[in-house]
C-alpha positions as CSV (number, residue, x, y, z in Angstrom):
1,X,111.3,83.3,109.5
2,X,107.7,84.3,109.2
3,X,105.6,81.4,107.1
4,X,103.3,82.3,103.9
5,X,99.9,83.3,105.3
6,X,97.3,81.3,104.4
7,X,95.1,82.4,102.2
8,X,91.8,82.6,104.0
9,X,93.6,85.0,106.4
10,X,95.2,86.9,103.7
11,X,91.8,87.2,101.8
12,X,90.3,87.8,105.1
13,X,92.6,91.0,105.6
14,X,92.1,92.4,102.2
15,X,88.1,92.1,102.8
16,X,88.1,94.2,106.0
17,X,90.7,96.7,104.3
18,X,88.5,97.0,101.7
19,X,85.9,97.8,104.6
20,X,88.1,100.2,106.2
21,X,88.5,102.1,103.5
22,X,85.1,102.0,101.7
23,X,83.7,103.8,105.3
24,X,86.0,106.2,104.8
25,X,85.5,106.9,101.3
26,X,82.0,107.2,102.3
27,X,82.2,109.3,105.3
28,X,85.3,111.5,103.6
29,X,82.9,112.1,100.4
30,X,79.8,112.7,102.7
31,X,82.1,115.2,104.9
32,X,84.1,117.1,102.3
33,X,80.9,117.7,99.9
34,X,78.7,119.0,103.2
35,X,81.8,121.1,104.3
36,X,82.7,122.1,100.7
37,X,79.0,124.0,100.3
38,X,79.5,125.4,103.8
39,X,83.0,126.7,103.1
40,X,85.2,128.1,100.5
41,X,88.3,127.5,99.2
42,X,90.2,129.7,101.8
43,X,89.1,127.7,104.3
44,X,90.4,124.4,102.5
45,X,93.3,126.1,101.5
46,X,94.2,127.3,105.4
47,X,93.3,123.7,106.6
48,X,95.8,122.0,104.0
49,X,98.9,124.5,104.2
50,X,98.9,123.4,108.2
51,X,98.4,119.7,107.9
52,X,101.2,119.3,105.5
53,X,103.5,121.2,108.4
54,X,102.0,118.4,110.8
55,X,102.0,115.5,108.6
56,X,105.6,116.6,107.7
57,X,106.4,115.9,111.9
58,X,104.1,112.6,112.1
59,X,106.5,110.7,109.0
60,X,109.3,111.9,111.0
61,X,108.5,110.6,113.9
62,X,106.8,106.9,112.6
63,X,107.3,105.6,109.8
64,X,110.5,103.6,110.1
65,X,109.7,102.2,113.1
66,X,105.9,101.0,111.7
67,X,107.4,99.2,108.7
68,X,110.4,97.9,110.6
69,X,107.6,96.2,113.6
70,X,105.5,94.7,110.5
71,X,108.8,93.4,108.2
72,X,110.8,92.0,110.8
73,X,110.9,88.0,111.0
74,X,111.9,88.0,114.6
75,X,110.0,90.0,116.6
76,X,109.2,90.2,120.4
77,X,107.5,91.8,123.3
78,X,111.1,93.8,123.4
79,X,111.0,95.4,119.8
80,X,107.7,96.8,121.0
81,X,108.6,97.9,124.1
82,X,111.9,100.0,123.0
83,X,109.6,101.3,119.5
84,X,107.0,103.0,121.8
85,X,109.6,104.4,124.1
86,X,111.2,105.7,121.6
87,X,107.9,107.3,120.0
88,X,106.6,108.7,123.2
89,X,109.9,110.8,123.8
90,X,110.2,111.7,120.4
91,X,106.2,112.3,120.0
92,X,106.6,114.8,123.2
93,X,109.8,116.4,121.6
94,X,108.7,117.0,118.0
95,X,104.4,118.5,119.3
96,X,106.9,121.2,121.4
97,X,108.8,122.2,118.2
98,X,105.8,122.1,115.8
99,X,103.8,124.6,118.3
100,X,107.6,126.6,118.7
101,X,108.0,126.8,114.9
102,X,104.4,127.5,113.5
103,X,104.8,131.4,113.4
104,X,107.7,130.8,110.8
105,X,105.2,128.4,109.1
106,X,102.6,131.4,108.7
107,X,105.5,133.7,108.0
108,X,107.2,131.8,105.2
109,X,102.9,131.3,104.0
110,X,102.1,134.7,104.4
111,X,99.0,134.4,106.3
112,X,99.2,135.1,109.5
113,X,95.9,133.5,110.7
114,X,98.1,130.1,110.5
115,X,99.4,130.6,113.3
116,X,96.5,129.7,115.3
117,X,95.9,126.8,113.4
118,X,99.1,124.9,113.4
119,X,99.3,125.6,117.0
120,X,95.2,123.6,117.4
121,X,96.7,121.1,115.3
122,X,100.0,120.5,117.5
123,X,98.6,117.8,119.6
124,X,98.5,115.3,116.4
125,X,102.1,115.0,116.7
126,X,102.1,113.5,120.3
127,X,98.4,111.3,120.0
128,X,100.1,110.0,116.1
129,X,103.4,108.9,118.2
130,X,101.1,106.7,120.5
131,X,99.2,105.4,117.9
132,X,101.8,103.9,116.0
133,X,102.8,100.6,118.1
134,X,99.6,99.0,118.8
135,X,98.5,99.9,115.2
136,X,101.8,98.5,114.0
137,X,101.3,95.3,116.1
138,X,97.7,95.0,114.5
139,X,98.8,94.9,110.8
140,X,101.3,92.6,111.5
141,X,98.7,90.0,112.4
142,X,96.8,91.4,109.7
143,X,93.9,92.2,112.4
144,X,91.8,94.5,109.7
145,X,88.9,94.4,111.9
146,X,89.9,96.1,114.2
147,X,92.0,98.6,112.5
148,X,88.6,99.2,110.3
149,X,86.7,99.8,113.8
150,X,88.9,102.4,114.9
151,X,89.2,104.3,111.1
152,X,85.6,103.7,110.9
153,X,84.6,104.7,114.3
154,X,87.1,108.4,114.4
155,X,86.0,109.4,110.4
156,X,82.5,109.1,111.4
157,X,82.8,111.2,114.6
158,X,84.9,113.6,113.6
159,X,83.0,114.4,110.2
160,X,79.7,114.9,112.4
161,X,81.7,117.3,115.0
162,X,83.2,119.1,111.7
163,X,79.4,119.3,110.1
164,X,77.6,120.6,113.2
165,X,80.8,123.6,113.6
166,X,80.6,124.8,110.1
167,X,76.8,124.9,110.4
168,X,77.2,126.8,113.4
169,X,79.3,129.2,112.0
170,X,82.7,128.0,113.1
171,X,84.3,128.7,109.6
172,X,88.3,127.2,109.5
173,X,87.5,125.9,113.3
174,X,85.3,123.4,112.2
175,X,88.0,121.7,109.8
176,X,90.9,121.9,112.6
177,X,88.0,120.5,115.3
178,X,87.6,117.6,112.8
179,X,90.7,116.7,113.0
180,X,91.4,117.0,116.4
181,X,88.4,114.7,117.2
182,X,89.7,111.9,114.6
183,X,92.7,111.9,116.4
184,X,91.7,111.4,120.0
185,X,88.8,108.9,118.8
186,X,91.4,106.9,117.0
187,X,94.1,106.4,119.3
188,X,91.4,106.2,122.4
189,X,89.8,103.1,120.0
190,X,93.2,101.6,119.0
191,X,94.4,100.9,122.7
192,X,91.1,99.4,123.4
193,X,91.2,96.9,120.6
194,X,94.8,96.1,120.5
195,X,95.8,93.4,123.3
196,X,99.2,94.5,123.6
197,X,100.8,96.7,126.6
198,X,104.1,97.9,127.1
199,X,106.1,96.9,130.0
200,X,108.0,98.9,132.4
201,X,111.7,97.6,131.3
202,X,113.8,99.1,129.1
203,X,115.4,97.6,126.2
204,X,117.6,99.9,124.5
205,X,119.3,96.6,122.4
206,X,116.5,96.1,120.5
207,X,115.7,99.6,119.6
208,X,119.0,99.2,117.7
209,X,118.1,96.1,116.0
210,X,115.2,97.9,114.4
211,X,117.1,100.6,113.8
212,X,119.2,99.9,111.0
213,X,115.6,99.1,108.4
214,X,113.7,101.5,110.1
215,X,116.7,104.6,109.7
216,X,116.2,104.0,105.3
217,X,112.6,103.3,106.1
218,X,112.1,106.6,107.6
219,X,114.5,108.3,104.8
220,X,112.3,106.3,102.4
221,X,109.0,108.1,104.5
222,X,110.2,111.1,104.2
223,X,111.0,111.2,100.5
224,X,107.3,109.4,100.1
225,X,105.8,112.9,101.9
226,X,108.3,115.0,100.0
227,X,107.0,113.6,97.0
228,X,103.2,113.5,97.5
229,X,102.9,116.6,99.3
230,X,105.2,119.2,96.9
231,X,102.6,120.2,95.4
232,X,100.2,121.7,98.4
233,X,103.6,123.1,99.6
234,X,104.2,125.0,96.7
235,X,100.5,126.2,96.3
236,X,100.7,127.9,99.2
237,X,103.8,129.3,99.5
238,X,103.2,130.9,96.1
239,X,100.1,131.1,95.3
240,X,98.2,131.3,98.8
241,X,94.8,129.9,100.3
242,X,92.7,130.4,97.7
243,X,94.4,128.1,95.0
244,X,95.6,126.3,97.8
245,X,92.0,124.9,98.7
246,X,91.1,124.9,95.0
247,X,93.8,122.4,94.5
248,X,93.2,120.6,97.2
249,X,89.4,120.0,97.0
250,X,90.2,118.6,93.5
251,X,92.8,116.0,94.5
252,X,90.6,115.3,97.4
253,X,88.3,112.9,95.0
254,X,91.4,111.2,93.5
255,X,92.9,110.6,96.7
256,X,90.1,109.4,98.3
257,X,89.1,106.6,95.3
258,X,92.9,105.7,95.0
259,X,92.4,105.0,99.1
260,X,89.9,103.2,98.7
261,X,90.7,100.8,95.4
262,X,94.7,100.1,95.8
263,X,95.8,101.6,99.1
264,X,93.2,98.9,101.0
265,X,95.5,96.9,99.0
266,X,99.0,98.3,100.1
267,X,97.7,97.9,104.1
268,X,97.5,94.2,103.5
269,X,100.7,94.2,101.3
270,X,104.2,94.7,103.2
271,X,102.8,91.8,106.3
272,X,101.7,89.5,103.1
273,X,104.8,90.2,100.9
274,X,107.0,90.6,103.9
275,X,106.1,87.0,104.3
276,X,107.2,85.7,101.1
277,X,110.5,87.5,100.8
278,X,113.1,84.4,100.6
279,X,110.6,82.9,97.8
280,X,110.7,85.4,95.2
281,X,108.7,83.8,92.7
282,X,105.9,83.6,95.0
283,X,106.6,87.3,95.7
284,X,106.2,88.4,92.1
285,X,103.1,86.1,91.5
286,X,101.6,88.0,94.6
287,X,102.7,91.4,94.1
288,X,101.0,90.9,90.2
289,X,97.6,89.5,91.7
290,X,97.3,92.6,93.7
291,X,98.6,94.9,91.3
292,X,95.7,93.6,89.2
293,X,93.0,94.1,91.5
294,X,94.2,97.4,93.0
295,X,94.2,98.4,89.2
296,X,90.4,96.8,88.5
297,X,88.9,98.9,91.3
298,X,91.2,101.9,90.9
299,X,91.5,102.8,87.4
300,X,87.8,102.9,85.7
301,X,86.7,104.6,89.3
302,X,89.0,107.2,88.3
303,X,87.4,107.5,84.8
304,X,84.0,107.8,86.4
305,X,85.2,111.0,88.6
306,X,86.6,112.0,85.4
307,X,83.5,112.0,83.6
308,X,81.0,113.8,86.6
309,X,84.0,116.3,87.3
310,X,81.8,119.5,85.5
311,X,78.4,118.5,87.2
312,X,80.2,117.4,90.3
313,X,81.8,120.8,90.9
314,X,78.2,122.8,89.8
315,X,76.7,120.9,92.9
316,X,79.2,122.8,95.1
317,X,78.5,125.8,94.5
318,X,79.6,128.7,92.6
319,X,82.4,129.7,95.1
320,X,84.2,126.3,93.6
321,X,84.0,127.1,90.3
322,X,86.6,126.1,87.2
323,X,87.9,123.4,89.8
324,X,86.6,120.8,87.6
325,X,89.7,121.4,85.4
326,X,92.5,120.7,87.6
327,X,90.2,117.5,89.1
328,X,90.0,115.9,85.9
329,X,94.0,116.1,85.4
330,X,94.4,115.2,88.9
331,X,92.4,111.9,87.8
332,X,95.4,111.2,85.8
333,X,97.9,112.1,88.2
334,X,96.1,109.2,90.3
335,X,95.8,107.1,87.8
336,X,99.4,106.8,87.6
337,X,99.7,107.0,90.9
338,X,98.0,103.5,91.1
339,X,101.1,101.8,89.3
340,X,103.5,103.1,92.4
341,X,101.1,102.6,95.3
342,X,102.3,98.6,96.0
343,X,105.8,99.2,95.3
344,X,107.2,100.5,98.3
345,X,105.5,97.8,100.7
346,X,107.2,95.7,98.2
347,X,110.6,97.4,98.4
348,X,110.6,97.2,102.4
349,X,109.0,93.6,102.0
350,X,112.3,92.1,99.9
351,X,114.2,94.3,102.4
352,X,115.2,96.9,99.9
353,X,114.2,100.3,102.1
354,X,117.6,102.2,101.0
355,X,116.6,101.8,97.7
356,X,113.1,102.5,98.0
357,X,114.8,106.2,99.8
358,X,116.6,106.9,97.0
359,X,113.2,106.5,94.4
360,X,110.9,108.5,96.6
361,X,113.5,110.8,97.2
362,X,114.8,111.4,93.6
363,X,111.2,111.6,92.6
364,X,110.4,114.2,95.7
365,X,113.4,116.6,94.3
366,X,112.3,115.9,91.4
367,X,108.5,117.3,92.5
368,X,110.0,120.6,93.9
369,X,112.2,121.7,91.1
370,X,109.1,121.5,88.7
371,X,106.4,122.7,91.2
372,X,108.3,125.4,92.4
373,X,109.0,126.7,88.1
374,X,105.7,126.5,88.1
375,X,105.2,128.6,90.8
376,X,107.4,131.7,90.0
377,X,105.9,131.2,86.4
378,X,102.5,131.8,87.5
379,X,102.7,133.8,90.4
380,X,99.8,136.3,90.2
381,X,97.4,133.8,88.3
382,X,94.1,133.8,88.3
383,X,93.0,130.8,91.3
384,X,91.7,127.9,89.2
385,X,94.9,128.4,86.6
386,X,97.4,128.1,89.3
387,X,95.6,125.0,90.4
388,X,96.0,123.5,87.2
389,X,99.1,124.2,86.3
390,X,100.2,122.7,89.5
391,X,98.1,119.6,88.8
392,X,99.9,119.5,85.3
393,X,103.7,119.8,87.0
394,X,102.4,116.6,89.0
395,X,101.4,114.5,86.7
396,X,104.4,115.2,84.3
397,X,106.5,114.0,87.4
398,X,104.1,111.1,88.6
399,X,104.6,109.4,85.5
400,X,108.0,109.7,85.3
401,X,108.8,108.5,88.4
402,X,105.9,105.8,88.2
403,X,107.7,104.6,84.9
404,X,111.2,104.4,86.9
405,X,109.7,102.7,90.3
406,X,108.1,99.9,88.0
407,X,111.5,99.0,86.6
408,X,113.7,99.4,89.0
409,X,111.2,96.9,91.5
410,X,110.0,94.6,89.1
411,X,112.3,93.9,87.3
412,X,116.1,94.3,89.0
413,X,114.4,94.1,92.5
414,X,112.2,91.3,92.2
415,X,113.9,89.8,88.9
416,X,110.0,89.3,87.5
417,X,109.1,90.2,83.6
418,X,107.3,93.8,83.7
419,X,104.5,91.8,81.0
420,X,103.5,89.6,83.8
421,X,103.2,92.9,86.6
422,X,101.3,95.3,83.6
423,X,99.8,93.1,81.0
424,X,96.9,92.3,83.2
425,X,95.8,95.9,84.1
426,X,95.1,96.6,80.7
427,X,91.9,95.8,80.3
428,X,90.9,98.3,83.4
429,X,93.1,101.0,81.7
430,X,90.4,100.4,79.0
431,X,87.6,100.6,80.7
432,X,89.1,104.0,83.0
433,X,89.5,105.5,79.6
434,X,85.9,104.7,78.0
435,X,84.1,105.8,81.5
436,X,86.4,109.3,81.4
437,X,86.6,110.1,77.5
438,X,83.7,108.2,75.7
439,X,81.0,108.9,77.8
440,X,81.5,112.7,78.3
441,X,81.5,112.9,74.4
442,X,78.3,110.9,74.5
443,X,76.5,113.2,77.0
444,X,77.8,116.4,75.4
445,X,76.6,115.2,71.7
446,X,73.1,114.4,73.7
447,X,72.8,117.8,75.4
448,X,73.2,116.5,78.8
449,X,74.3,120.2,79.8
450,X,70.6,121.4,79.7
451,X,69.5,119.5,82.9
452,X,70.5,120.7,86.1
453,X,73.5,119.7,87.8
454,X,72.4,117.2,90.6
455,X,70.5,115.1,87.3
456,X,73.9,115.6,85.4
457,X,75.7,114.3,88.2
458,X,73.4,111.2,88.8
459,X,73.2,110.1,85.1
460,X,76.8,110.5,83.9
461,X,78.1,108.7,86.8
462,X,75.3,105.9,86.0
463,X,76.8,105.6,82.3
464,X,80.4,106.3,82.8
465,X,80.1,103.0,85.4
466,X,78.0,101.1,83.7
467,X,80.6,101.4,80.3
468,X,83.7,100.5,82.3
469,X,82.1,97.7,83.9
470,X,81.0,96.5,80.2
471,X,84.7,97.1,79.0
472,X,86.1,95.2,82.0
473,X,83.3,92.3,81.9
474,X,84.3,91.9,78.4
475,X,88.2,92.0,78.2
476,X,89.5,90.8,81.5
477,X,89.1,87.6,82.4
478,X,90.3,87.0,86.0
479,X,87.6,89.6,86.7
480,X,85.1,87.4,85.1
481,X,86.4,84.7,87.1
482,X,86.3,86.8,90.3
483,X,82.6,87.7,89.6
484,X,81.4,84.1,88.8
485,X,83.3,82.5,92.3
486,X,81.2,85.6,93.8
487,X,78.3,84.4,92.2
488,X,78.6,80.9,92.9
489,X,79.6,81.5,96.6
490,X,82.5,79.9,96.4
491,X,84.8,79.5,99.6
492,X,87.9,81.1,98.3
493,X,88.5,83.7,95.9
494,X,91.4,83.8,94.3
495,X,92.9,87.3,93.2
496,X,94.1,85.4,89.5
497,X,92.2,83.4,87.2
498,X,92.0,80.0,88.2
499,X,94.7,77.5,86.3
500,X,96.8,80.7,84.8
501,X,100.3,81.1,85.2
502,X,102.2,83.0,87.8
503,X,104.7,85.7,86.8
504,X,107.9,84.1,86.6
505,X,111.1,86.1,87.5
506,X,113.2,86.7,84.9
507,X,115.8,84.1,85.9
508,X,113.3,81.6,85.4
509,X,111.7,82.2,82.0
């Protein structure tokens, strides 16, 4: 059985998480805005119809196997050996039939200049397959550093190849050359920083001990994709590239600040969790703690993009214009987003993937039958409306299945009280909702509108922060105790105010 991480390590892996993902936040908000005023929202719209295809082919092909190499209590030099095998074949296999199949992809798009670009973007099936091992092996051993190096090192890359294209002219060859180069860059850094090596002897036995969590794992992915991804299928298949790119330019912000706040948080969470699984008081205490913080970082960033969302989308250009509506609901399609993100690491953790399968894929169905209503509704839309419908189907589903997924983990999985997972995160929902309502009013009752954008941009983001940080200061105090063990440099910082209870499962109360 795999022991409790100590803490250090544990607070040592959320710390270079957090770095991870802050350089990409960076780097992807540095990237997208520079590409964004280069291009137009054909170009996104092109570039997201063909990574869904890929993407699509990558979960197939990984994500059982990753969370079965982290979860498992007895693992050896075997496991790892049969797992990349396996990958490699099925990595080779599944880039032949993405290339084979991308004409249909166009076809069933209509827009036949896909083609092309699913076939460039082929070669991320094979490089994600060799990727996933090592990577795997790293967030096992909760080795952040070096997954940060590798993130780090390929977003910063990649964005500077995709820059220097688009100013060159490339158009949508720029955004498929970006990708391209963050692949290659990350599995070239990945091999060099992770010490394991696979041998030369086969070990079909233990491919079949992993199988049986990784087979619902992968069902579980798959759902997971269905589920996030319904909607940029259903853009373009009936609305095209133009809404497409709309759409996806204004989910790009929420994505990107829910990446950075509470999925730095759900890296560290299945090897932590998966460590406590036979204590499932400890679990619940745990799974709260980071619950809390992910929900501290995630949801008054959230109210901020909110709030800049009109001057933020005047910056861009006036090819991007209107998209500032569908951003500001997709801020609270993320927002409940950040309620879900931890509870699948903590389904496979408890060793519950079959029913984690059955969420994500009753939510993904779910997804589709509303998306795609939408879509023969407002077929033949104006751009920006289609957009926001779209963003509106999303977050009618997202909270519904949020809602569910809370329950059914919280409470029947991990047999916790749902006050003791949601009470604490209701200070930041407080402060998410002063930063994205209160301070908009403010500004438009002060005639903010008359200055020019960039100024807009810089002094509503300056008062939406500095409000939810008040709001939080005041009415949570485990951030106040965070802050002050900051302040004092303190050794350890603990993720729940010092001397308060842990969440006790319900059995227990």
């Amino acid at each position: 059985m795999q022991s409790s991480p100590p803490r250090n390590q544990v607070r040592s892996a959320i710390g270079w998480s957090y770095l991870l993902t802050t350089g990409r936040l960076v780097s992807a908000v540095v990237v997208t805005f520079v590409l964004a005023l280069l291009l137009g929202p054909r170009e996104f719209g092109l570039i997201a119809m063909a990574l869904v295809f890929i993407t699509v082919v990558q979960t197939l092909i990984q994500q059982g196997l990753v969370s079965a190499i982290v979860q498992r209590d007895q693992l050896d030099a075997r496991h790892l050996d049969a797992a990349f095998r396996a990958l490699l074949l099925a990595g080779t296999v599944f880039g032949l039939l993405t290339a084979a199949a991308s004409p249909l992809w166009a076809l069933m798009n209509r827009a036949p200049e896909l083609t092309a670009v699913c076939l460039a973007l082929a070669p991320l099936v094979p490089i994600q397959a060799l990727v996933v091992v090592p990577e795997a092996v790293l967030r096992r051993e909760l080795q952040f550093r070096s997954i940060a190096l590798r993130t780090l090192a390929a977003a910063l890359i990649s964005g500077a190849v995709g820059i220097g294209l688009a100013l060159a002219g490339a158009g949508i060859w720029a955004l498929v050359a970006q990708q391209l180069v963050n692949g290659a860059i990350g599995l070239v850094v990945v091999w060099l920083v992770c010490p394991w090596r696979p041998s030369r002897k086969p070990a079909p036995g233990a491919l079949r001990q992993l199988w049986a969590f990784s087979a619902h794992s992968a069902n579980a992915g798959i759902g997971t994709l269905l589920s996030n991804r319904a909607d940029i299928i259903v853009a373009g298949l009936f609305f095209g590239p133009a809404a497409t790119g709309i759409y996806r330019l204004a989910a790009r912000l929420p994505d990107v600040l829910v990446e950075a706040t509470v999925r730095s948080l759900q890296q560290v969470a299945l090897p932590s969790l998966s460590r406590l699984q036979s204590d499932r008081e400890a679990f619940a205490a745990h799974l709260a703690r980071l619950q809390h913080f992910g929900a501290a970082l995630g949801l008054p960033a959230l109210g901020v993009l909110a709030a800049t969302a009109t001057p933020l989308v005047a910056v861009l250009g006036p090819q991007w214009s209107g998209t500032q509506t569908p951003m500001r609901l997709l801020c609270l399609y993320a927002a409940a987003n950040v309620y879900r993100v931890l509870l699948g690491p903590a389904l496979q953790a408890i060793g519950r993937p079959a029913r984690l399968a059955a969420v994500t894929w009753a939510g993904g169905l779910l997804g589709v039958a509303t998306l795609v209503a939408l879509g023969v509704a407002f077929t033949g839309a104006a751009p920006v409306r289609q957009a926001s419908m779209i963003a509106l189907g999303g977050i009618a589903v997202q909270f519904t299945v949020s809602v569910f997924t809370v329950w059914l983990t919280v409470r029947r999985t991990v047999g916790a009280p749902l006050r003791g997972f949601l009470a604490p995160t209701v200070p930041a929902v407080l402060a998410g909702l002063v930063a994205g309502l209160v301070v908009p009013a403010m500004a438009a009752r002060l005639s903010v509108e008359r200055l020019v954008p960039l100024a807009q941009l810089v002094l509503l983001a300056a008062a939406a922060a500095a409000a939810a940080a008040a709001v939080l200061w005041v009415t949570d105090r485990r951030v106040r105790a965070l802050v002050r063990e900051r302040l004092r440099g303190a050794e350890q910082v603990p993720l729940s105010e010092p001397g308060q209870a842990a969440p006790q499962p319900a059995g227990r109360r």
